[in-house]
N, C-alpha and C positions, 0 to 999 in steps of 0.2 A: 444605582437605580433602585427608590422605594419600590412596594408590592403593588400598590397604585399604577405608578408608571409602570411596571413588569405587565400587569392587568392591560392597560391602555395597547402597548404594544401587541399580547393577545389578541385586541378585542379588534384591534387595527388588521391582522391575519386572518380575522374568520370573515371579516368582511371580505375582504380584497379575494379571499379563497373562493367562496359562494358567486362572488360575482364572474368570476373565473367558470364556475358549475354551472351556471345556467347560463350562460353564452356554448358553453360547448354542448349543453345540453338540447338546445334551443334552437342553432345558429342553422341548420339544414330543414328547420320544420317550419311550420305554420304556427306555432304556438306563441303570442307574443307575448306572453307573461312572464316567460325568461328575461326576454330584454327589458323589462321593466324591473323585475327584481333585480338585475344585474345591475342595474345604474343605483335602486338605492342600496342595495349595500354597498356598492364606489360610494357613494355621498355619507354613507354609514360611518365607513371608515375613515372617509378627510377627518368627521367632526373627531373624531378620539384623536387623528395627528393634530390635529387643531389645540386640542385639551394638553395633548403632550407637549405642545411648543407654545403652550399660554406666555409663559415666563419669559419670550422673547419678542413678543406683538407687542409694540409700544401701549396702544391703545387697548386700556381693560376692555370698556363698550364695546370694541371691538371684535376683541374676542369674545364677547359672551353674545354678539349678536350671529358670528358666524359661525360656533358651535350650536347655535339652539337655531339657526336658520339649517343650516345642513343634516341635523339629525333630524328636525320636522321635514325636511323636505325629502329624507329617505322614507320616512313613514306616508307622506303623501302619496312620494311614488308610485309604493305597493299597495298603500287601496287605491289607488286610481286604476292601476293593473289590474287587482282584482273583479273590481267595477266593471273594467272593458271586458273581461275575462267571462265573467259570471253573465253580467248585461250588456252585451255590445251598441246594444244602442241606448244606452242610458249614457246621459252630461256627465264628464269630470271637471268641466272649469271650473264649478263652483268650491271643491276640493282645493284646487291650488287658487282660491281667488281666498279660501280660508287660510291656507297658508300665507298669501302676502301680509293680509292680516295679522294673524297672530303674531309671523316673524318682526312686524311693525311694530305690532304693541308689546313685545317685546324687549324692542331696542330703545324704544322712546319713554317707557313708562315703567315697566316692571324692572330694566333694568334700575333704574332711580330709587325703588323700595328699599327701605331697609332689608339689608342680606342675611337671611335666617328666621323672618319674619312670614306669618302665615300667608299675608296676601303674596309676599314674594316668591315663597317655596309651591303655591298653588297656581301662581299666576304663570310660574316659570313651568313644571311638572304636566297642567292643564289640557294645553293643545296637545302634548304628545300623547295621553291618556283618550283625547277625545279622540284622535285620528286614528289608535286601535282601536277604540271603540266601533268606527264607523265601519274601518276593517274588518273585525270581527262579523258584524250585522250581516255584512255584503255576502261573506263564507257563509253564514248559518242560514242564511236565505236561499241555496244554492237549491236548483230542484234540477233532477231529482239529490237529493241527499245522500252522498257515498260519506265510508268512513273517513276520506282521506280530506274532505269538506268539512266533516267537524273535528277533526283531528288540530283543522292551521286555526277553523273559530277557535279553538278552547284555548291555543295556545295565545293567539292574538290577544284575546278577552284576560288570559294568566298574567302579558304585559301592561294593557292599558290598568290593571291594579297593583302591577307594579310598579308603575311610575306615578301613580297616585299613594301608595307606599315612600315613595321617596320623598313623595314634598312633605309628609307627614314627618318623616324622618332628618329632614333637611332643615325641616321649624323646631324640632328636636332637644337635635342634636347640632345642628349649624354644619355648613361646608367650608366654613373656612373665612376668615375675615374679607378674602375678594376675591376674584373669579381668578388669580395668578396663584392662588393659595390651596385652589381647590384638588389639585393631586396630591399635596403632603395633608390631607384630611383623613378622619376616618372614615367620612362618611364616601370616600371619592374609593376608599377601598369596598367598602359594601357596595354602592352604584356600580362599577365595574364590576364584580364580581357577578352579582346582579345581573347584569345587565349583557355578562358575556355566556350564560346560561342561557339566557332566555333568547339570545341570536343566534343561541347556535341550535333551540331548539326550533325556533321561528323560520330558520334556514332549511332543515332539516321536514320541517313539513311541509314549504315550500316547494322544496325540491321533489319529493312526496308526488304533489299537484302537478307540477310540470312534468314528470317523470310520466306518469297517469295519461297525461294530453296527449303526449307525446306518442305513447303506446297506439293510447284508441286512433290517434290518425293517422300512423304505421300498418296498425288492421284494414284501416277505413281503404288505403289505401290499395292493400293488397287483395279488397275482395272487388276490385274493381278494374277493370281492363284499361291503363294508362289511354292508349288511343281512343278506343270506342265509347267509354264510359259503361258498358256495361259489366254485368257480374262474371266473375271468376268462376 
């Protein structure tokens, strides 16, 4: 096993782990941001098994539409959770109506670019960058403003320029002559490395938030008379 594939394997654990944490976190309360964060890191995590079993999908296309659909579709997740979280009555469908999207043009168009080429490495990096982005916005908007609110924007906003770092990096340095090549690269050792920092720091403030909800509705709870609804 290259340090690439070692990295995959890690990156494949802190998901699965986090998602693990906020179910147990989560699973007795009222708070549904757990179970939203829990599904995408599961979806986190396929895409790295994904990455680490390229070499046996027949179909390249394939693989590179179900690694870049399942990692978008974890970052969707969690701003949509956010979204509902922050704004409960604000739309998410347009969120994943941007994800069918992007996953589409994706598979039909960017994969066909020349591989290492700027419209490629930008067109591929792009939607994941915009969907922190958007993520980001929703935390920094939060009112009132506690630290633990711009603690997950900063770190959101530290990814979506990470991943715009990468396409940067990708048109470069290159990933690899095809999407089956892209673990024994160096650039797949930098992306993972990358990329397993920033999820575990993303997780970590996450868990922050939920931890936080979870408290206040614990209090909320006990200064209130279960039966009667009145004060303790």
């Amino acid at each position: 096993m290259n340090s690439a594939a070692f990295l995959l394997a890690i990156n494949c654990s802190i998901g699965v782990s986090f998602a693990i944490a906020f179910l147990a976190l989560s699973w007795r309360s009222g708070v549904r941001l757990g179970r939203w964060c829990a599904t995408g890191f599961v979806a986190a995590a396929a895409t790295v098994t994904v990455e680490a079993l390229a070499a046996l999908i027949p179909s390249a296309r394939a693989t590179s539409a179900m690694s870049f659909g399942l990692l978008l579709l974890a970052l969707t997740t969690i701003a949509a959770g956010l979204t509902r979280h922050y704004r409960p009555r604000a739309r998410i469908g347009w969120l994943f109506g941007l994800f069918v999207a992007a996953a589409s043009f994706n598979a039909l168009v960017v994969f066909d670019l020349p591989r290492g080429g700027w419209a490629q490495a930008v067109g591929y990096q792009g939607p994941f960058a915009l969907m922190l982005a958007i993520a980001a916005g929703t935390a920094a908007g939060a009112s009132p403003r506690r630290p633990v609110d711009m603690a997950l924007a900063a770190v959101l906003g530290l990814s979506a320029v990470q991943f715009i770092a990468k396409g940067v990096l990708a048109a470069l340095v290159g990933s690899g002559p095809g999407v089956r090549d892209y673990v024994a690269s160096t650039y797949a050792l930098y992306s993972q490395t990358a990329g397993g920092i920033l999820s575990l720091l993303l997780g970590l403030a996450l868990v922050g938030l939920v931890v936080t909800e979870v408290m206040a509705e614990a209090r909320l709870r006990l200064q209130r008379d279960a039966l009667s609804g009145v004060m303790n």
